[in-house]
C-alpha positions in Angstrom: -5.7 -33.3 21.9 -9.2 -32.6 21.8 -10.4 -33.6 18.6 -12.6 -30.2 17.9 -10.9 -27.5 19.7 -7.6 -26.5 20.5 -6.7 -23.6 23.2 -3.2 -22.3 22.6 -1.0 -19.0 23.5 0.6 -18.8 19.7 -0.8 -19.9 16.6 1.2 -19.7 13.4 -0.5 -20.1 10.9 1.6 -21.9 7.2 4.4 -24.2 7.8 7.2 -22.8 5.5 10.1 -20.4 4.9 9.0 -18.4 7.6 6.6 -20.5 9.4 8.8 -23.1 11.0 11.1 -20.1 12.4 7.7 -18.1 13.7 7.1 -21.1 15.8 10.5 -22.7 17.0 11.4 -18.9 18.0 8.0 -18.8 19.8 8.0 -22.2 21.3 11.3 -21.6 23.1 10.4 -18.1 23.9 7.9 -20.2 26.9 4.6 -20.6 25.1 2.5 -23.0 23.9 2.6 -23.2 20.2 0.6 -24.6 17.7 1.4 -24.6 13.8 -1.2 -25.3 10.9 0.4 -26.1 7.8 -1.8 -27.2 4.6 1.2 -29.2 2.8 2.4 -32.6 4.0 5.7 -31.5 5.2 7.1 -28.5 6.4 10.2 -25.8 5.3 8.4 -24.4 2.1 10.3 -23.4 -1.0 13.0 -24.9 0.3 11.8 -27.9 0.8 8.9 -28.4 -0.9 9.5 -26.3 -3.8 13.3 -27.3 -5.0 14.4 -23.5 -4.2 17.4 -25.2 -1.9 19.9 -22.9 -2.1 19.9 -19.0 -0.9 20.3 -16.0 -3.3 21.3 -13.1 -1.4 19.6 -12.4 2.2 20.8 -11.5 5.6 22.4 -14.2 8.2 21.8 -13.8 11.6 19.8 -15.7 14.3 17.9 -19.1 14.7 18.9 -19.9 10.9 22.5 -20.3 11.1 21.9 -23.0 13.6 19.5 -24.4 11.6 21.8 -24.5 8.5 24.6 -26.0 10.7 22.4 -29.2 11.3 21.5 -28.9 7.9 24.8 -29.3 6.5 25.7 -31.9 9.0 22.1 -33.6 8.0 23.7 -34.0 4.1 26.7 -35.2 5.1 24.5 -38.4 6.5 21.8 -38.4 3.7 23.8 -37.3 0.4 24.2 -34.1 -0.7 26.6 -31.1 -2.3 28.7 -28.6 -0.4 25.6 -25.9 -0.4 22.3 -26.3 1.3 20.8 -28.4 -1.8 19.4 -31.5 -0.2 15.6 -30.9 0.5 15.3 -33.9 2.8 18.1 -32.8 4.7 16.0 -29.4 5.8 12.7 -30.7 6.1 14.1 -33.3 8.3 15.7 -31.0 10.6 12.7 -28.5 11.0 10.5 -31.6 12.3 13.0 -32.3 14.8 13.4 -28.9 15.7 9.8 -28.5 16.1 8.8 -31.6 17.6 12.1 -30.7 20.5 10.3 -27.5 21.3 7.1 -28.8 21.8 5.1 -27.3 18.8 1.8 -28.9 17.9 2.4 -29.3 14.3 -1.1 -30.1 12.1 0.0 -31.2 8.4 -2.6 -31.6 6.1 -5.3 -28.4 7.5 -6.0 -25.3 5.5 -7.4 -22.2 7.2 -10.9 -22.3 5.8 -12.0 -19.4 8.2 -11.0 -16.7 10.9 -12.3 -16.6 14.3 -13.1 -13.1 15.5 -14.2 -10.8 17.9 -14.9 -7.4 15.9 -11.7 -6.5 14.5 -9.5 -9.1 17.1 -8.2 -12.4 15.6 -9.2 -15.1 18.1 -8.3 -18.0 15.9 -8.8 -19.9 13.2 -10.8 -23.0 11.6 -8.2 -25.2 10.3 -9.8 -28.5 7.8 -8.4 -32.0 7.6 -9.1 -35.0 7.4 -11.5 -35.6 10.1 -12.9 -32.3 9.5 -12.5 -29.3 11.2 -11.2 -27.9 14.1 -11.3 -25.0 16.2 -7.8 -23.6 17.3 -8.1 -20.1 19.7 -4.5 -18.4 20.4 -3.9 -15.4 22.2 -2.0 -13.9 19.4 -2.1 -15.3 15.2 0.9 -15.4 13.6 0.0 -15.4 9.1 3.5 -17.1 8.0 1.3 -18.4 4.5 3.2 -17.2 1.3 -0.2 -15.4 0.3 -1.1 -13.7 3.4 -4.5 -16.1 3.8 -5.4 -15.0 7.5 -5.1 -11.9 7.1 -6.8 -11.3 3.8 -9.9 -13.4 5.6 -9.4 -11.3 8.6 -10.3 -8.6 6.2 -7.1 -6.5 5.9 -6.1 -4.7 2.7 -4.2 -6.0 0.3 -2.5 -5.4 -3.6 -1.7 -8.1 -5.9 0.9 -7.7 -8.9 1.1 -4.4 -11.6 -1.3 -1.6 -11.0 -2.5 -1.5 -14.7 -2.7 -5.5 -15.6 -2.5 -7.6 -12.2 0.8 -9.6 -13.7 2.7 -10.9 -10.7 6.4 -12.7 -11.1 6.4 -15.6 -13.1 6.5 -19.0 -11.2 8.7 -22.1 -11.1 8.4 -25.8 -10.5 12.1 -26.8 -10.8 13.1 -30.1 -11.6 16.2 -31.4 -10.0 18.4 -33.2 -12.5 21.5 -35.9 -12.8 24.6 -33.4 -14.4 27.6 -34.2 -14.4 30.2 -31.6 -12.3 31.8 -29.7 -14.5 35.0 -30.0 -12.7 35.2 -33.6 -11.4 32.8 -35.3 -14.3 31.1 -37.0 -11.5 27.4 -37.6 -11.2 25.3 -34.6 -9.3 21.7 -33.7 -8.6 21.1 -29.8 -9.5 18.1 -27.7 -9.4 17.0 -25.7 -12.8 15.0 -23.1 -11.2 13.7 -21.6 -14.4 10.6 -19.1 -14.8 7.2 -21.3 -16.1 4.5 -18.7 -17.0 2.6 -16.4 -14.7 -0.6 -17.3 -12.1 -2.8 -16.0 -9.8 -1.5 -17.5 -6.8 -4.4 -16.4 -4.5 -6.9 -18.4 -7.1 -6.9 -22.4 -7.0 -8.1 -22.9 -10.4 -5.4 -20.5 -11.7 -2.6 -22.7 -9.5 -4.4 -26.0 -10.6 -3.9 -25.0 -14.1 0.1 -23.6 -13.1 0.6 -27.1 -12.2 -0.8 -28.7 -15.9 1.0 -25.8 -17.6 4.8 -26.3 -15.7 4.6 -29.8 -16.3 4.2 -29.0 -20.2 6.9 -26.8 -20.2 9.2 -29.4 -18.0 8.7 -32.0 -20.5 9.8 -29.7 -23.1 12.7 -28.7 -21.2 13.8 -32.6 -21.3 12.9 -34.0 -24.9 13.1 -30.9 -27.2 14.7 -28.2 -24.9 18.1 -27.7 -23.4 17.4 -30.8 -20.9 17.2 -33.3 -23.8 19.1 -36.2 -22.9 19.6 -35.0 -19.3 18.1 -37.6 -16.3 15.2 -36.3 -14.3 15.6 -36.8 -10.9 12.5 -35.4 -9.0 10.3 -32.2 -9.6 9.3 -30.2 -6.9 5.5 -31.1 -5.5 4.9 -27.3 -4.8 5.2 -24.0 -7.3 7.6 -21.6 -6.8 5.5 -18.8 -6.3 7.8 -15.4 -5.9 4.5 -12.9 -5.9 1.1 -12.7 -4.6 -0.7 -10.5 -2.1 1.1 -7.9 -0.3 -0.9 -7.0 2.7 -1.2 -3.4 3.5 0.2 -2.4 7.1 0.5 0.3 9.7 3.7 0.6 7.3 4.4 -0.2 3.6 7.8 0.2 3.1 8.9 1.9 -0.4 11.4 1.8 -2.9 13.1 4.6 -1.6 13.2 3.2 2.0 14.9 0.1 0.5 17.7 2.2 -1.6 18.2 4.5 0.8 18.6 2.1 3.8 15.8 4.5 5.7 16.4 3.9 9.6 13.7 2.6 11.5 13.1 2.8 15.2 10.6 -0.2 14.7 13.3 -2.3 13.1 13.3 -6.1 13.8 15.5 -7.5 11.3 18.0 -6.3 8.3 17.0 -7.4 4.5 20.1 -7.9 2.0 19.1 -8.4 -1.4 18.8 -6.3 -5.2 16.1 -5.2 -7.3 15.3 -9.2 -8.5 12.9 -9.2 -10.9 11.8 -11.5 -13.0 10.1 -9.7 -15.9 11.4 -9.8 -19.1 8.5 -6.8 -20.0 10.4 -4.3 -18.7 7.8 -1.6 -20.6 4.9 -2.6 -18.4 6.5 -2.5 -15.2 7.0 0.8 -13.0 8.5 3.8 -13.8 11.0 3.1 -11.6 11.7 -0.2 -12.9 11.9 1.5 -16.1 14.4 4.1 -14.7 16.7 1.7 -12.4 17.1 -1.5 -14.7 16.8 0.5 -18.4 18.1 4.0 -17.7 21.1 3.5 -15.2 21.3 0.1 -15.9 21.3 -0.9 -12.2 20.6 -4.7 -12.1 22.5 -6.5 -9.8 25.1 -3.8 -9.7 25.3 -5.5 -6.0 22.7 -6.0 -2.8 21.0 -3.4 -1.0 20.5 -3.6 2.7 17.2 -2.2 4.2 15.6 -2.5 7.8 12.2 -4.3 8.2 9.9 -2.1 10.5 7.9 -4.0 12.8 5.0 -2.2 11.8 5.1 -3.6 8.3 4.1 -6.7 10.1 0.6 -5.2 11.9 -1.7 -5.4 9.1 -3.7 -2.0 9.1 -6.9 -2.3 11.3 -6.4 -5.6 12.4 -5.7 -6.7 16.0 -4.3 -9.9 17.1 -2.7 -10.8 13.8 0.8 -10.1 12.3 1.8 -11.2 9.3 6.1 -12.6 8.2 5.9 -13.9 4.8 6.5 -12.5 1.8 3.2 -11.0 2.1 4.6 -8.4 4.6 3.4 -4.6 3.9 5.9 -3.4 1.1 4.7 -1.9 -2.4 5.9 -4.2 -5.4 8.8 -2.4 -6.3 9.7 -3.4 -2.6 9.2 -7.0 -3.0 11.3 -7.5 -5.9 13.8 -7.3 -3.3 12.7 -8.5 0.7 11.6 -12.1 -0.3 14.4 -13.9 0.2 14.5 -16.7 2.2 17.3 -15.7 4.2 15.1 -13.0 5.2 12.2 -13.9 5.1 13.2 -16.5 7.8 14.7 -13.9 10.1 11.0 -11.9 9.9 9.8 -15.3 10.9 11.4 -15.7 14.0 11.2 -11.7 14.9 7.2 -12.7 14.5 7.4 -15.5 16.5 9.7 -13.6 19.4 7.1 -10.8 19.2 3.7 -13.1 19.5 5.4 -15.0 22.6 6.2 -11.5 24.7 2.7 -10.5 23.2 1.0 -13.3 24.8 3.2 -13.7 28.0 2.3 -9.7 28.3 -1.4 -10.5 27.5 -1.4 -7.6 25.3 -1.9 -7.0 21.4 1.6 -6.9 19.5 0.2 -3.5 18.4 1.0 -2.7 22.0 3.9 -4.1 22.5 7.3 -2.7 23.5 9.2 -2.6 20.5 12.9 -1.5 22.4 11.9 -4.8 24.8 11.5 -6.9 21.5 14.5 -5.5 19.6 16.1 -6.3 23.1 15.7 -10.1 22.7 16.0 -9.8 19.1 19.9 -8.7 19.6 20.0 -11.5 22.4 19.0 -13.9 19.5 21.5 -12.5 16.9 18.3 -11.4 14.7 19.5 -7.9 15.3 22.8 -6.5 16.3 23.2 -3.5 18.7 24.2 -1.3 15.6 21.5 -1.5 13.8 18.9 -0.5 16.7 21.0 2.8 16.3 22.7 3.5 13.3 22.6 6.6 11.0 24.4 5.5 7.9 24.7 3.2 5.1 26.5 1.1 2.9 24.0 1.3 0.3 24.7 3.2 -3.0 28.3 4.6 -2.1 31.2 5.2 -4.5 34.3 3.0 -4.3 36.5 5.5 -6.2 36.7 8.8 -7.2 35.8 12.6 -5.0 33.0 10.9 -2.6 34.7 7.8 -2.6 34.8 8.4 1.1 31.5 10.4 1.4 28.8 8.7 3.9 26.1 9.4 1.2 22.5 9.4 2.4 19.1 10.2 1.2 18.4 12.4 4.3 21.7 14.7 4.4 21.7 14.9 0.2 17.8 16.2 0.4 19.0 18.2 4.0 22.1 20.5 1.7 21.0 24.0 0.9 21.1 25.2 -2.8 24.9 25.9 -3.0 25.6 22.3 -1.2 23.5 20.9 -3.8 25.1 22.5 -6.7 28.9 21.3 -5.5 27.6 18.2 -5.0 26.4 17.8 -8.3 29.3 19.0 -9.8 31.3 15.8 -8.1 28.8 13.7 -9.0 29.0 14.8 -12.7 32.8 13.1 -12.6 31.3 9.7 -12.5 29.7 10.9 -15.8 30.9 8.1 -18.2 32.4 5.8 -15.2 31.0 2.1 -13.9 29.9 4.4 -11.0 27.4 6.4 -13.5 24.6 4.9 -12.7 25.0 5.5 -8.8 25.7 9.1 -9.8 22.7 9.5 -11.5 20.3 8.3 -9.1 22.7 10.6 -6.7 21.6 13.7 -9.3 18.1 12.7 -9.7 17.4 13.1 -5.7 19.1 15.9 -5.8 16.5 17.9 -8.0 16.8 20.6 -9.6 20.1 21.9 -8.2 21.2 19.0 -10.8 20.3 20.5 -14.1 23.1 23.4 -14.1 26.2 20.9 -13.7 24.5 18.3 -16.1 24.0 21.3 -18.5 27.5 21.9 -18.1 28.5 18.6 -19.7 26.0 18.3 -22.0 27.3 21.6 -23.9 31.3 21.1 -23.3 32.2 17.3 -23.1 33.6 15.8 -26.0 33.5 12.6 -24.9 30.0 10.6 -26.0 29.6 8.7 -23.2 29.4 11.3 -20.7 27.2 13.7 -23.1 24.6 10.8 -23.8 24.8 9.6 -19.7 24.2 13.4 -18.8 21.2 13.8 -21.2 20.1 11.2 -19.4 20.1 12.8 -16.1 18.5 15.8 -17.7 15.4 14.2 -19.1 14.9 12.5 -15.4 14.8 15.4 -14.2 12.2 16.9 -16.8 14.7 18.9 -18.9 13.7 19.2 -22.7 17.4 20.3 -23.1 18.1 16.5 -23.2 16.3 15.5 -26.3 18.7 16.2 -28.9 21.2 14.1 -27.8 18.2 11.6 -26.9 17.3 11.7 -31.1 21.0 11.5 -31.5 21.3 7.9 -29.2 18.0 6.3 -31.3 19.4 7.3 -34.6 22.6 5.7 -34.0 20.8 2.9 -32.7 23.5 2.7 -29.6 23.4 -1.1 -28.8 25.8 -0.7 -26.1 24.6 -2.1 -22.5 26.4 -3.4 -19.6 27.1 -6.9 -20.0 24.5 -8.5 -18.1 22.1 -10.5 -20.1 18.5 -8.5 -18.5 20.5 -5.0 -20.1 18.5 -3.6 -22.6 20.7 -0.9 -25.3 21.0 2.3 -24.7 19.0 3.4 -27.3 15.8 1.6 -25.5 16.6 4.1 -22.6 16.1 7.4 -24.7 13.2 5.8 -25.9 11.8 5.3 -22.1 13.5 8.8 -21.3 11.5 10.4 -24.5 8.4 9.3 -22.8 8.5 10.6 -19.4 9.4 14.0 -21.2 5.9 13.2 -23.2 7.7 13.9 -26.5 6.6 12.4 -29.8 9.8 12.5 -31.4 10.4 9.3 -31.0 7.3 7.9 -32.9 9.1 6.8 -35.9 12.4 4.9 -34.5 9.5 3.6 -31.4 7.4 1.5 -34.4 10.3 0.5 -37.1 12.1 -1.0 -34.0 9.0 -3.2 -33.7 9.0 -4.2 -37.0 12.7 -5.4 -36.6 12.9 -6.8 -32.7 10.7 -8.6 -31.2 12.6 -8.9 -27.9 9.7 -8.7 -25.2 12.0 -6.0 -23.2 12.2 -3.7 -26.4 8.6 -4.3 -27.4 7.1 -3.7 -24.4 9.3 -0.3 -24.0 8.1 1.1 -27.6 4.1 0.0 -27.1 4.4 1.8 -23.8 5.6 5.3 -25.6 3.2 4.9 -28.2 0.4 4.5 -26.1 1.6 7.8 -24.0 2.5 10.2 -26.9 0.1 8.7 -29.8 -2.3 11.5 -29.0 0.3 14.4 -29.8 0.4 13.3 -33.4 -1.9 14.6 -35.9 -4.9 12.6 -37.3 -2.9 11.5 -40.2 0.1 10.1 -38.5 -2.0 8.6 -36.3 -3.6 6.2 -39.1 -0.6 5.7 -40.4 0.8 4.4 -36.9 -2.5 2.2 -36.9 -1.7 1.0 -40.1 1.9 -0.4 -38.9 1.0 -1.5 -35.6 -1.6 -3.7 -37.1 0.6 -5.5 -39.4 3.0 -5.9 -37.0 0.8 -7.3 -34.2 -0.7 -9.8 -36.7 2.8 -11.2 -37.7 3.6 -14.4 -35.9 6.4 -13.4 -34.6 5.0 -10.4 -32.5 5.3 -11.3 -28.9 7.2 -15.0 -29.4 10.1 -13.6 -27.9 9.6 -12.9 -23.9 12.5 -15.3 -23.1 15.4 -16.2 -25.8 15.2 -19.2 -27.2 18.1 -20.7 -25.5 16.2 -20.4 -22.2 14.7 -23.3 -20.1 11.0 -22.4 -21.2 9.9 -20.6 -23.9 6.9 -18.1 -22.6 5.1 -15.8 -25.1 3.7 -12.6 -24.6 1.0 -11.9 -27.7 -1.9 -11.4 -25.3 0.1 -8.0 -24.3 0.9 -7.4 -27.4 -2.8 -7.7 -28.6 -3.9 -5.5 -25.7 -1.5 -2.8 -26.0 -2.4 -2.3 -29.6 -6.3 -2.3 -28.5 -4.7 0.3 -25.9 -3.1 2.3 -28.5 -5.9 1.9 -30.9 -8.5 3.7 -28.4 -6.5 6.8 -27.9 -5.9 7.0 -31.9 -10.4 6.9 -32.5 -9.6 3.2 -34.0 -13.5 1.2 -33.6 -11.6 -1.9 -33.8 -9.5 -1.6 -30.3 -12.4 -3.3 -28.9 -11.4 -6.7 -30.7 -7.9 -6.9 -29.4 -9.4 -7.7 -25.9 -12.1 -10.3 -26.9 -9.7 -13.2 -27.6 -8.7 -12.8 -24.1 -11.6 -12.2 -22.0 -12.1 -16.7 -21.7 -8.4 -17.4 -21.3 -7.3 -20.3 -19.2 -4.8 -18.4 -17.7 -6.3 -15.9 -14.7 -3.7 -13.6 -15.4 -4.0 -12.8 -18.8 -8.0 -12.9 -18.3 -7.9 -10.1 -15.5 -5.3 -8.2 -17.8 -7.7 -8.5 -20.6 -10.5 -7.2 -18.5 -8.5 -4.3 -17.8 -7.6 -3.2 -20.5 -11.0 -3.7 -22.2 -12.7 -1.2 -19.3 -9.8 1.6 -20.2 -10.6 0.8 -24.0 -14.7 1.4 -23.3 -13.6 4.5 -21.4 -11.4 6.1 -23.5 -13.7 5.5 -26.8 -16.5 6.9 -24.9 -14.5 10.2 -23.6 -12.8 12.8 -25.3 -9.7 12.3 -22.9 -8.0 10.2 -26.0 -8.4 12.6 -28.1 -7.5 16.0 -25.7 -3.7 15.3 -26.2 -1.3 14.6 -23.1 -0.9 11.1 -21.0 -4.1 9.0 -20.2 -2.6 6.1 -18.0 -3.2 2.9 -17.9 
């Protein structure tokens, strides 16, 4: 090998969940591969990051016979039933790779791309012995954050629109418990969420790493490890969010619900909305609407294709990108990122690259029926999904449509009478498990919705389905559903589906009253913050303050000051974004502070200013860039009238 240059057909660029797939599935496609990988061993959060077993995702292709010799592997080296054994993975990706033929470089980070205008030629890769050159007819950006391409210049987001928060991270211990059924001795992983980073900043990670140790050691002598026997802590953070790179395609939420068909697909996703936030207030409005409102999380997995376009970042030739870091929107990513997946986009990478550079063409240009070919030849793909025109997603499993083929393109296709029938079935779930379904169902409907809700709303006796169906009217902008919204808060309805990331009902009218901009709510929104300080609740009531505090008159609005201020100065403001009986205990007070400085603003308060300035010299990037933000809407809106004009001014 020379030591300063290598000449290659495929480079793949990150060694890990995706990575070691892009490659093998290149390297036996006929090419020459090469794979630059800035850890000391390859697989990634499986291996390196004590993420060993999968959580939803698709099967299908080079993985299942990877996970065959996986399992074979921990019958030789010690392991459970599940894929749980890092070594056992790691060990059979370096055989794998090293039987193909791939030139694997451990221990080189891309520290610059090689172009030719807006062509990726290669990549600077630095080790040890310093750096070398490696030129590839085609690049293939398997690193969790997207690092080629974002060098290459390509567009790219990073967390929440307003604040910049990504998903918390792990680093997950694995620890001696004994097996609740047997009583023998077991390693197990606790993969519990840390705090929050920038991922794409290496003082912010360096710092992750001080800060997850802290928390682990708290876990073991004062937490609910005490006693238990650490057996190794992963060397790598679980990162589940950082850059999403912006594509020919970004796939949306309503691809990924509805199961959109697309004649680019190379590969199937299987997962559900998996979020990890605890804020619920401060995510999207969909978030908001899915996970508070119908109460939707992890009702069951969603299956979505994966366009091949999503993995040509926009404007950049030469280059595709198969990590998490693919081109979805956030609400998007909550979901594709599982490893199942993720490795499947992998090896569709790698299959495309190798025909790319056998063709000696761009994968822009590439046949995408001759990839999707091979892909069903590999078992990435099957036959049906290169031509299918329905879905499984977001069907009843009872009742009048229990047999309907529901999809987003024949609902939005009906004509007004179709709609209205249609509605009127889908009011029967009203009150059902299958509500929530229903209500989504109504929502993209429209406004062929509103009569049949209407209906139920004035002649149902039954609660339930009267507060469910004013639900249904206030997403779909109806003012008619705000008595029955007032009625929900006063009783202070605490009933919630039994899954522990529900949030009561009453929290939902409380959302509901905000996206109909009504200030109704002002009085229930602050005394629930002087009684709960559950960061899901909080977050929901500082958001609808900060949205209708401008429709109350001067008066009420120094009265609101008043409260919020005493609140936000108790200790126990913001203490409580995970229960105390969870593996780390994470705070939230710098949201807290900057939501009040927020509110503060739009209310003519001089002191909003001085929520911020605590936070501007954080240690943690996060809250520093969250800060920031909200002190540059805070000078705004004290300098503009827009606070004072009434209406929403958002974040």
């Amino acid at each position: 090998m020379n030591a300063t240059s290598i000449v290659i057909d495929v480079l793949v660029a990150g060694g890990g969940t995706s990575g070691c797939n892009a490659a093998i599935a290149a390297a036996r496609e006929g090419v020459s591969v090469c794979m630059v990988e800035m850890d000391d061993a390859v697989g990634g959060v499986a291996t390196r990051s004590n993420v060993s077993g999968y959580h939803f995702g698709s099967r299908g292709g080079l993985q299942n016979k990877v996970d065959k010799r996986v399992m074979a592997r921990q019958r030789v080296i010690g392991g459970r039933d599940s894929l749980s054994h890092p070594e056992a993975k790691r060990s059979v990706y370096s055989q794998l790779l090293q039987e193909c033929g791939v030139q694997v470089l451990l221990g080189h980070i891309c520290c610059e791309v090689l172009m030719e205008g807006n062509k990726v030629i290669g990549i600077a890769a630095a080790g040890p012995n310093g750096r070398v050159h490696i030129y590839a007819k085609v690049i293939v950006d398997c690193t969790s954050e997207g690092d080629v391409c974002a060098a290459a210049g390509a567009a790219y987001t990073t967390g929440r629109e307003w604040d910049g928060v990504t998903h918390s991270y792990s680093l997950t211990p694995r620890i001696m418990d004994a097996n609740e059924k047997t009583g023998e001795l077991q390693i197990s992983l606790r993969n519990f969420d840390a705090g929050w980073v920038q991922s794409i900043s290496v003082q912010d990670v360096s710092r992750a790493y001080r800060e997850g140790r802290e928390r682990l050691l708290h876990y073991l002598t004062k937490g609910n490890g005490a006693g238990r026997h650490l057996a190794s802590i992963a060397p790598k953070l679980g990162v589940r969010e950082g850059r999403h790179i912006v594509g020919d395609y970004q796939m949306n939420i309503s691809d990924f619900l509805h199961d959109r068909h697309f004649d680019d697909v190379i590969a199937r996703s299987y997962s559900h909305y998996d979020t990890h936030a605890r804020d619920l207030g401060n995510e999207s409005d969909f978030a908001q609407m899915w996970l508070i409102v119908l109460d939707m999380f992890k009702k069951s997995g969603y299956w979505c294709d994966v366009p091949y376009r999503s993995l040509l970042p926009r404007g950049i030739e030469g280059l595709l990108v198969a990590s998490r870091a693919l081109s979805v929107d956030r609400d998007v990513s909550m979901a594709v990122r599982m490893q199942r997946d993720i490795q499947k986009i992998g090896e569709a990478a790698g299959v495309a690259a190798a025909m790319s550079a056998q063709q000696f063409i761009k994968p822009r240009q590439l046949s995408v029926k001759q990839l999707q070919k091979r892909l069903v030849e590999l078992g990435v793909l099957n036959e049906t999904d290169i031509m299918r025109s329905q879905t499984t997603n977001l069907l009843f499993q009872s009742g009048s449509l229990a047999a309907m083929p529901l999809t987003y393109d024949y609902v939005t296709g009906l004509n007004e009478g179709q709609k209205q029938q249609l509605a009127e079935q889908l009011c029967e779930y009203l009150g059902s498990e299958e509500e929530g379904a229903a209500v989504w169902w109504l929502w993209t409907i429209g406004e062929s919705a509103i009569k049949p809700l209407s209906i139920v709303l004035e002649i149902s006796d039954q609660y339930a389905r009267r507060r469910i169906a004013a639900f249904g009217l206030a997403l779909l902008g109806s003012e008619e559903a705000i008595p029955v919204l007032l009625e929900v808060l006063q009783a202070k309805d605490n009933s919630s589906r039994e899954h522990p990331r529900s949030l009561p009902r009453w929290v939902a009218a409380i959302v509901l009253l905000r996206f109909l901009n009504s200030s109704e709510g002002t009085e229930h929104a602050i005394a629930a913050l002087e009684e709960n300080h559950n960061a899901g609740i909080s977050s929901c009531m500082l958001q609808y303050l900060y949205h209708t505090c401008t429709l109350l008159e001067t008066s009420q609005q120094a009265l609101l000051m008043e409260r919020l201020k005493r609140w936000a100065a108790s200790p126990e403001a913001g203490s409580y974004y995970t229960p105390p009986e969870s593996n780390a205990v994470l705070h939230t007070k710098w949201l807290v502070a900057l939501w009040t400085g927020l509110i503060a603003a739009k209310c003519r308060d001089s002191s909003a200013v001085q929520y911020c300035e605590p936070f501007l010299q954080d240690s943690n990037e996060i809250i520093r860039q969250a800060a920031q933000a909200s002190l540059k809407k805070i000078e705004h809106l004290l300098a503009s009238e827009e606070a004072w004009e009434g209406g929403q001014a958002d974040v």
